[in-house]
C-alpha positions in Angstrom: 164.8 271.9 103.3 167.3 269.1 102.2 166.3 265.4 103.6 169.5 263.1 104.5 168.5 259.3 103.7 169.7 256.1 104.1 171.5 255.7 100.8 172.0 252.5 98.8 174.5 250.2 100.1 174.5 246.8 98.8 172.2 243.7 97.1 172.2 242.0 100.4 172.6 245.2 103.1 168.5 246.5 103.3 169.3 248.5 106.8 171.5 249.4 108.8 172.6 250.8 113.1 173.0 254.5 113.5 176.9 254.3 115.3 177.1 257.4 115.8 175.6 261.0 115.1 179.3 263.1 114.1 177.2 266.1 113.8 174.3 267.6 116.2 171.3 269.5 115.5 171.9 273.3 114.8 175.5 272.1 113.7 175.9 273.7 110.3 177.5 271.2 107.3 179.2 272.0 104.5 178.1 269.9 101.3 179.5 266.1 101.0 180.3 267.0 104.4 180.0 263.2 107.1 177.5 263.8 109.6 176.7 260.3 110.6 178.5 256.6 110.9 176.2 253.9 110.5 177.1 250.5 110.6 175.8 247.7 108.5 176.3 243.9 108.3 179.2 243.7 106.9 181.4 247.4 107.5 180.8 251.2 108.7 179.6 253.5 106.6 179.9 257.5 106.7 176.7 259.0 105.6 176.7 262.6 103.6 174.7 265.5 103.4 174.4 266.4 100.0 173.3 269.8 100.6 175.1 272.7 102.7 172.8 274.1 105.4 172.2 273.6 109.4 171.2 270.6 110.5 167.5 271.4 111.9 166.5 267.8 112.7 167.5 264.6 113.7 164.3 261.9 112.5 166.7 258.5 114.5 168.7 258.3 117.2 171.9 256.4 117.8 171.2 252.5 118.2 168.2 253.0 116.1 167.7 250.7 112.9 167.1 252.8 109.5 166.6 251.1 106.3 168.1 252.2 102.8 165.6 254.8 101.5 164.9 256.6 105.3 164.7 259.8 105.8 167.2 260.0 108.7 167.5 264.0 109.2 166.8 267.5 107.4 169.2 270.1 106.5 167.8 273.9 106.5 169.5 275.3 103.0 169.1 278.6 103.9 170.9 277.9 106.9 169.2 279.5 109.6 169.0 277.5 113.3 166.0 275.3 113.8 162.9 276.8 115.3 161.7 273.5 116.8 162.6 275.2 120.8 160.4 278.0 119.8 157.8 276.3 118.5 158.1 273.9 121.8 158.2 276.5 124.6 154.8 277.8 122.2 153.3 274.1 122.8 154.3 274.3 126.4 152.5 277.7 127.2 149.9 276.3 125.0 149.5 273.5 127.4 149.5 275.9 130.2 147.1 277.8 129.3 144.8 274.9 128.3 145.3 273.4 131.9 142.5 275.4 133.5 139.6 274.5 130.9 140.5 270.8 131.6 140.7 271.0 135.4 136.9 272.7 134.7 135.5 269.9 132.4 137.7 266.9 134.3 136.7 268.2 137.8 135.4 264.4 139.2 139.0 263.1 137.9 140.6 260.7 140.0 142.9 262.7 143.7 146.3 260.7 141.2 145.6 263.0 138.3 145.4 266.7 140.3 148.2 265.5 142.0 150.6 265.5 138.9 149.2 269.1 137.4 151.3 271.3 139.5 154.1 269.3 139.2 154.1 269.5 135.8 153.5 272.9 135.6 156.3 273.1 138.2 158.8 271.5 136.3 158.4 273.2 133.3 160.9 275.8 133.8 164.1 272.8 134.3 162.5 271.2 131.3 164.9 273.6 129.2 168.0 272.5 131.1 167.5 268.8 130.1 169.7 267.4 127.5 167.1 265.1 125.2 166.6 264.6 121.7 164.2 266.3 119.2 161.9 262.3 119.3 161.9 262.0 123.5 160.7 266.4 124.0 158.2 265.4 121.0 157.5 262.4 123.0 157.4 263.9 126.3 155.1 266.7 124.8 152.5 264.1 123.9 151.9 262.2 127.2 152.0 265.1 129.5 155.0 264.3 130.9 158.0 266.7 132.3 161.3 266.0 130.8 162.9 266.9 133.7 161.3 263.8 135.5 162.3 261.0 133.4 166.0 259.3 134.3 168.0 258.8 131.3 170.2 255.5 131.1 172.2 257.0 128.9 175.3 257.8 131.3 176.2 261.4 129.7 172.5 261.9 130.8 170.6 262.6 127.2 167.4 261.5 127.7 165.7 259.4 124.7 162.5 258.4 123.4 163.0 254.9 125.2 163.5 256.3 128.5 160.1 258.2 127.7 158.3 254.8 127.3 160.3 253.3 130.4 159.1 256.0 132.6 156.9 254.7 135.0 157.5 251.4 134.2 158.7 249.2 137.2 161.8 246.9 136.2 161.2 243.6 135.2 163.0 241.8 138.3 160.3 243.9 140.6 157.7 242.3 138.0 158.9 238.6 138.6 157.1 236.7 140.9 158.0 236.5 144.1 158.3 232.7 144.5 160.7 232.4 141.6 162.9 234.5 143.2 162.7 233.5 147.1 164.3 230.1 147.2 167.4 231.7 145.6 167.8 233.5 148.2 166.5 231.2 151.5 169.1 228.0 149.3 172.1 230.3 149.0 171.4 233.3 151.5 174.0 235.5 149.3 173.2 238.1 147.6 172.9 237.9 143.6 175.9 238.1 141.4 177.2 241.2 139.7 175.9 240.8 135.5 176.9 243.6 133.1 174.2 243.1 130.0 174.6 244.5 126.9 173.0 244.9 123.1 175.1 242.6 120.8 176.4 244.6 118.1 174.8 244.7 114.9 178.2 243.3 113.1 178.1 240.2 115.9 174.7 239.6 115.5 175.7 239.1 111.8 178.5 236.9 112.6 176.5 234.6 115.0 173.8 234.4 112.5 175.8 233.6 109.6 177.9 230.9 111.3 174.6 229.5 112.8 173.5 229.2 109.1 177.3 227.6 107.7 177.0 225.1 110.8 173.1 224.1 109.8 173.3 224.3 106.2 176.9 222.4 105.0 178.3 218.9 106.0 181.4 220.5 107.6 184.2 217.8 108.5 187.5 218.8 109.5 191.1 217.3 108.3 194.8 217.7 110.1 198.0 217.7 109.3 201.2 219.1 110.8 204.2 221.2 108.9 207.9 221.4 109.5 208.4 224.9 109.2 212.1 224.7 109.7 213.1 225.3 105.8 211.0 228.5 105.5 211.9 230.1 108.9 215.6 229.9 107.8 214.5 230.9 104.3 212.9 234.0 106.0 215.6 234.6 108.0 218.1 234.6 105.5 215.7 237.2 103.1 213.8 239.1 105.2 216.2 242.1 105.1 216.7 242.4 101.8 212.9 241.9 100.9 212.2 244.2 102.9 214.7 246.5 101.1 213.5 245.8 97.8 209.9 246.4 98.5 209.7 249.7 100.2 209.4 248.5 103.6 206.9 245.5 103.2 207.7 242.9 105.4 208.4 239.1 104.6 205.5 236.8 106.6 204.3 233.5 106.6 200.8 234.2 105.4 202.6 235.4 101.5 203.7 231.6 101.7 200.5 230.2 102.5 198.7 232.0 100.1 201.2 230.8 97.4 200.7 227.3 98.2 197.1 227.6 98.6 196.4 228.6 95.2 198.8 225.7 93.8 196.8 223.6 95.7 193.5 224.8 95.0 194.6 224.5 90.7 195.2 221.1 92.0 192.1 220.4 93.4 189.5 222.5 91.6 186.6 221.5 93.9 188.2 223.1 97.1 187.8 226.1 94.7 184.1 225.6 95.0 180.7 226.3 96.1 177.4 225.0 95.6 174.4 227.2 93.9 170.9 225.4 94.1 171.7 221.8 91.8 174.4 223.4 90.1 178.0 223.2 91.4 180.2 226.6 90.7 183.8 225.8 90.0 185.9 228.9 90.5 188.9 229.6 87.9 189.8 233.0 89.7 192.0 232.4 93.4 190.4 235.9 95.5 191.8 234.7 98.8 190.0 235.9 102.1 192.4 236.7 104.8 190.7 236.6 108.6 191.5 239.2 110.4 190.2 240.0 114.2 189.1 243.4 115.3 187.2 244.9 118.2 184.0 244.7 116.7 184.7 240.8 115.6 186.1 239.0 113.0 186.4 240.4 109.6 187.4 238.8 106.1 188.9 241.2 103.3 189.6 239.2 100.6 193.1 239.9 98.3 192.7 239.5 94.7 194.0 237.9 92.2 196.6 236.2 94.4 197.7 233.7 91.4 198.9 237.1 89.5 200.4 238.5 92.4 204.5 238.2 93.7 205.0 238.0 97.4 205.6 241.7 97.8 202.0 242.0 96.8 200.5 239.7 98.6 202.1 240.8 101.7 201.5 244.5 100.9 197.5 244.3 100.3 197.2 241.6 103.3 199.1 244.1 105.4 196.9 247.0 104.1 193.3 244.8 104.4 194.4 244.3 108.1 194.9 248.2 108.7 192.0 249.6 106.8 190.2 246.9 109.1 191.3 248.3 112.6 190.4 251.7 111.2 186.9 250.7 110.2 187.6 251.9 106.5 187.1 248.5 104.7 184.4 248.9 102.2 181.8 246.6 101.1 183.8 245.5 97.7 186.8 244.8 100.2 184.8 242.1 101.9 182.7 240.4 99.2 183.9 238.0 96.4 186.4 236.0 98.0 186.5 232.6 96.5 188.9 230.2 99.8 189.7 232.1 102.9 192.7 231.5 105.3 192.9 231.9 109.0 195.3 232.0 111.3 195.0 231.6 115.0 198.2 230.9 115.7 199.0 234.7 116.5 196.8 234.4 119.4 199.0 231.4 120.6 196.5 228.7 119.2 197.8 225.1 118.8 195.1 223.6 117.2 191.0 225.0 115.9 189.0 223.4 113.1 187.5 226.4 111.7 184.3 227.2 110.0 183.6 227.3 106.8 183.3 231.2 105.0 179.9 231.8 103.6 179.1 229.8 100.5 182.9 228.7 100.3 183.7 225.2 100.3 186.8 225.0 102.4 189.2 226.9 105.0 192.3 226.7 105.3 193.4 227.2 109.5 197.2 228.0 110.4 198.4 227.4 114.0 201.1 228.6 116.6 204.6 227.2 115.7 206.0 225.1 118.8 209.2 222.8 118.9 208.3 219.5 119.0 210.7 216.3 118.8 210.5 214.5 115.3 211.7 211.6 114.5 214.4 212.5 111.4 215.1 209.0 110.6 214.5 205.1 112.5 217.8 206.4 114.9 218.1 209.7 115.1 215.5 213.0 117.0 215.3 216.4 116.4 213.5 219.3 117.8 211.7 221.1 114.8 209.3 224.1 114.8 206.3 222.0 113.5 202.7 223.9 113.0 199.4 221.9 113.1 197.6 223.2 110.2 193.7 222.2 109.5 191.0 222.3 106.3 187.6 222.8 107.0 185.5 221.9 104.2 182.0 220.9 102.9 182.0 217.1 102.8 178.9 217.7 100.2 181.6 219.3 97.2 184.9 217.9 98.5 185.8 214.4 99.1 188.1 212.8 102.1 190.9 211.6 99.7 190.7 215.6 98.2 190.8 217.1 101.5 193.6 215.3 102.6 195.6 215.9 99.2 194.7 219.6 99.5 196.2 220.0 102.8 199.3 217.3 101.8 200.1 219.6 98.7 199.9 222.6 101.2 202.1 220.6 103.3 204.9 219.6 101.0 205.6 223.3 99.2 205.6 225.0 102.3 208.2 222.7 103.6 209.8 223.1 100.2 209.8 226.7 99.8 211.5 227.3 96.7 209.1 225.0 94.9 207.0 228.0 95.6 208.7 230.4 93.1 208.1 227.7 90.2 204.3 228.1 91.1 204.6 231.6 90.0 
């Protein structure tokens, strides 16, 4: 017998959320073959069995928390089917038989406990046709109770070792008492209103926890300022094609731009570049820029490296590859850690103006905006419709100072409405 643990995942990851089981009991797996997703803080992970065999047990059940080190299931090596049924329906006639001897010794038991004996015994034969895991039979097993009677919550009907403990249990409105609940009823005389409650993922509890903790722990303050973006949307017009052309497809965006000038800035303005670590302060001389990108599950931040050593094409290949290995749940843990400023841009959801929080242990973040005409005033006579963008730092008042927030976003300001001082960045 091969056991399948939780294997190591990361300094700060200690446990993890079984997603999903890709593999059932009495499935047979090959070696290094995925038989489970389980998702952590930060990403999904596939888990391996590192032996070939069938898969005899399952020891956790999907939604269950498992920490690194947990023996999660057992593969059978020699790869012969579980005998767990047997060894069941031997427990059950087991229990059978023992019913007499009890009903002899317990015969002044209460009228309640006769009354469920037969049908037990009764329902024993559907028992077989319920679909339940290994943990809710075992369960079942153990308080006398017939499989068949318990109602699943699980829609597909698989009965599990919480509905086992629920069984009996009366719901918790029916619990209430009764006064809290009548004057709603004799003030409105409608009935209640339709609520759909759910279990917040474990990646959004992470997220609410961690921006709970950035809110409490930093003096965030905010900054503005707003960008004429009419230079480099003619620039990108005019190039697009033939970037696109030279670089094997990769399309020319805004965010390559902002990247650019937010590393000239951040050389400028080394504390932007910062974070804090106990009494000392960390200055960063590397530019791994975190890019924010939204998925189902919530937000996400791969981070691109190096983005001081990389051309355009680069940037806008591995920020266009971070997003996709995002919305396929393939980012892995060194994709999402290390990032030293991170940028966000909520303007592709139509946003005119955010101020954003703060990434971690970061010092700053950079928000980008939706671009809308606005009139401008070119000079003391003359107005112009321009595609302006509102663009906002977020920073830790703490590390950064007013007059270096404000020359931070000023700097981003001035090369992106002077793109070609861009290429002279490098």
């Amino acid at each position: 017998m091969a056991e399948v643990k939780v294997p190591e995942l990361a300094e700060s990851i200690t446990e993890g959320t079984i997603a999903t089981w890709l593999k059932q009991k009495g499935d047979y797996v090959e070696k290094g073959e995925n038989i489970l997703e389980l998702e952590t803080d930060k990403v999904n992970v596939e888990v391996i069995s590192e032996e070939a065999g069938t898969l005899t047990e399952l020891k956790a059940e999907e939604g269950d928390t498992v920490e690194v080190g947990q023996v999660i299931a057992i593969v059978d090596e020699s790869g012969k089917a579980d005998s767990s049924d047997e060894q069941a329906s031997e427990s059950s006639s087991e229990d059978e038989n023992s019913q007499p001897e009890q009903k002899k010794e317990e015969a002044p038991a209460k009228e309640e406990t006769k009354s469920e004996e037969p049908a037990t015994s009764e329902s024993s034969s559907d028992d077989e046709h319920v679909v339940a895991t290994p943990s809710a039979r075992k369960m079942a097993r153990e308080k006398g109770i017939s499989i068949s009677d318990i109602n699943a919550a699980d829609p597909r009907g698989l009965v599990r070792s919480q509905d086992v403990e629920n069984h009996g249990i009366k719901p918790a409105e029916e619990k209430a008492p009764k006064q809290t609940q009548q004057p709603k009823a004799q003030d409105s005389g409608k009935p209640e209103k339709p609520v759909v409650r759910e279990k917040l993922s474990r990646r959004r509890q992470t997220i609410a926890k961690r921006l709970l903790e950035v809110s409490q722990n930093t003096a965030m303050l905010t900054t503005f300022n707003e960008v004429d973006m009419t230079n480099l949307m003619e620039l990108r017009k005019r190039k697009k094609e033939e970037f696109q052309e030279r670089h094997d497809g990769t399309r020319l965006g805004f965010m390559s731009f902002f990247t650019k000038a937010s590393v000239a800035a951040l050389r400028k303005y080394p504390a932007v570049n910062a974070e804090i670590d106990g009494d000392d302060l960390v200055l960063k001389q590397f530019y791994d820029i975190g890019v924010a990108v939204s998925t189902e599950e919530g937000l996400v931040v791969p981070v691109v490296r190096d983005c001081d050593r990389k051309t355009f094409a680069e940037i806008e290949s591995g920020i266009a590859d971070m997003a996709k290995k995002a919305q396929n749940k393939k980012l892995g843990l060194d994709d999402m850690t290390g990032g030293s400023f991170t940028i966000t841009n909520g303007g592709v959801f139509g946003s005119l103006m955010s101020t954003p929080i703060i990434n971690g242990t970061q010092a700053a973040i950079l928000g980008m905006h939706t671009i809308q005409k606005r009139p401008v005033a070119i000079d003391d006579e003359n107005m112009e419709n321009r595609p302006m963008m509102y663009i906002a730092l977020s920073y830790d008042h703490r590390i950064i100072d007013g007059r270096e927030a404000v020359g931070f976003l000023k700097t981003i300001k001035d090369l992106v409405e002077n793109p070609e001082d861009l290429l002279l960045e490098g």
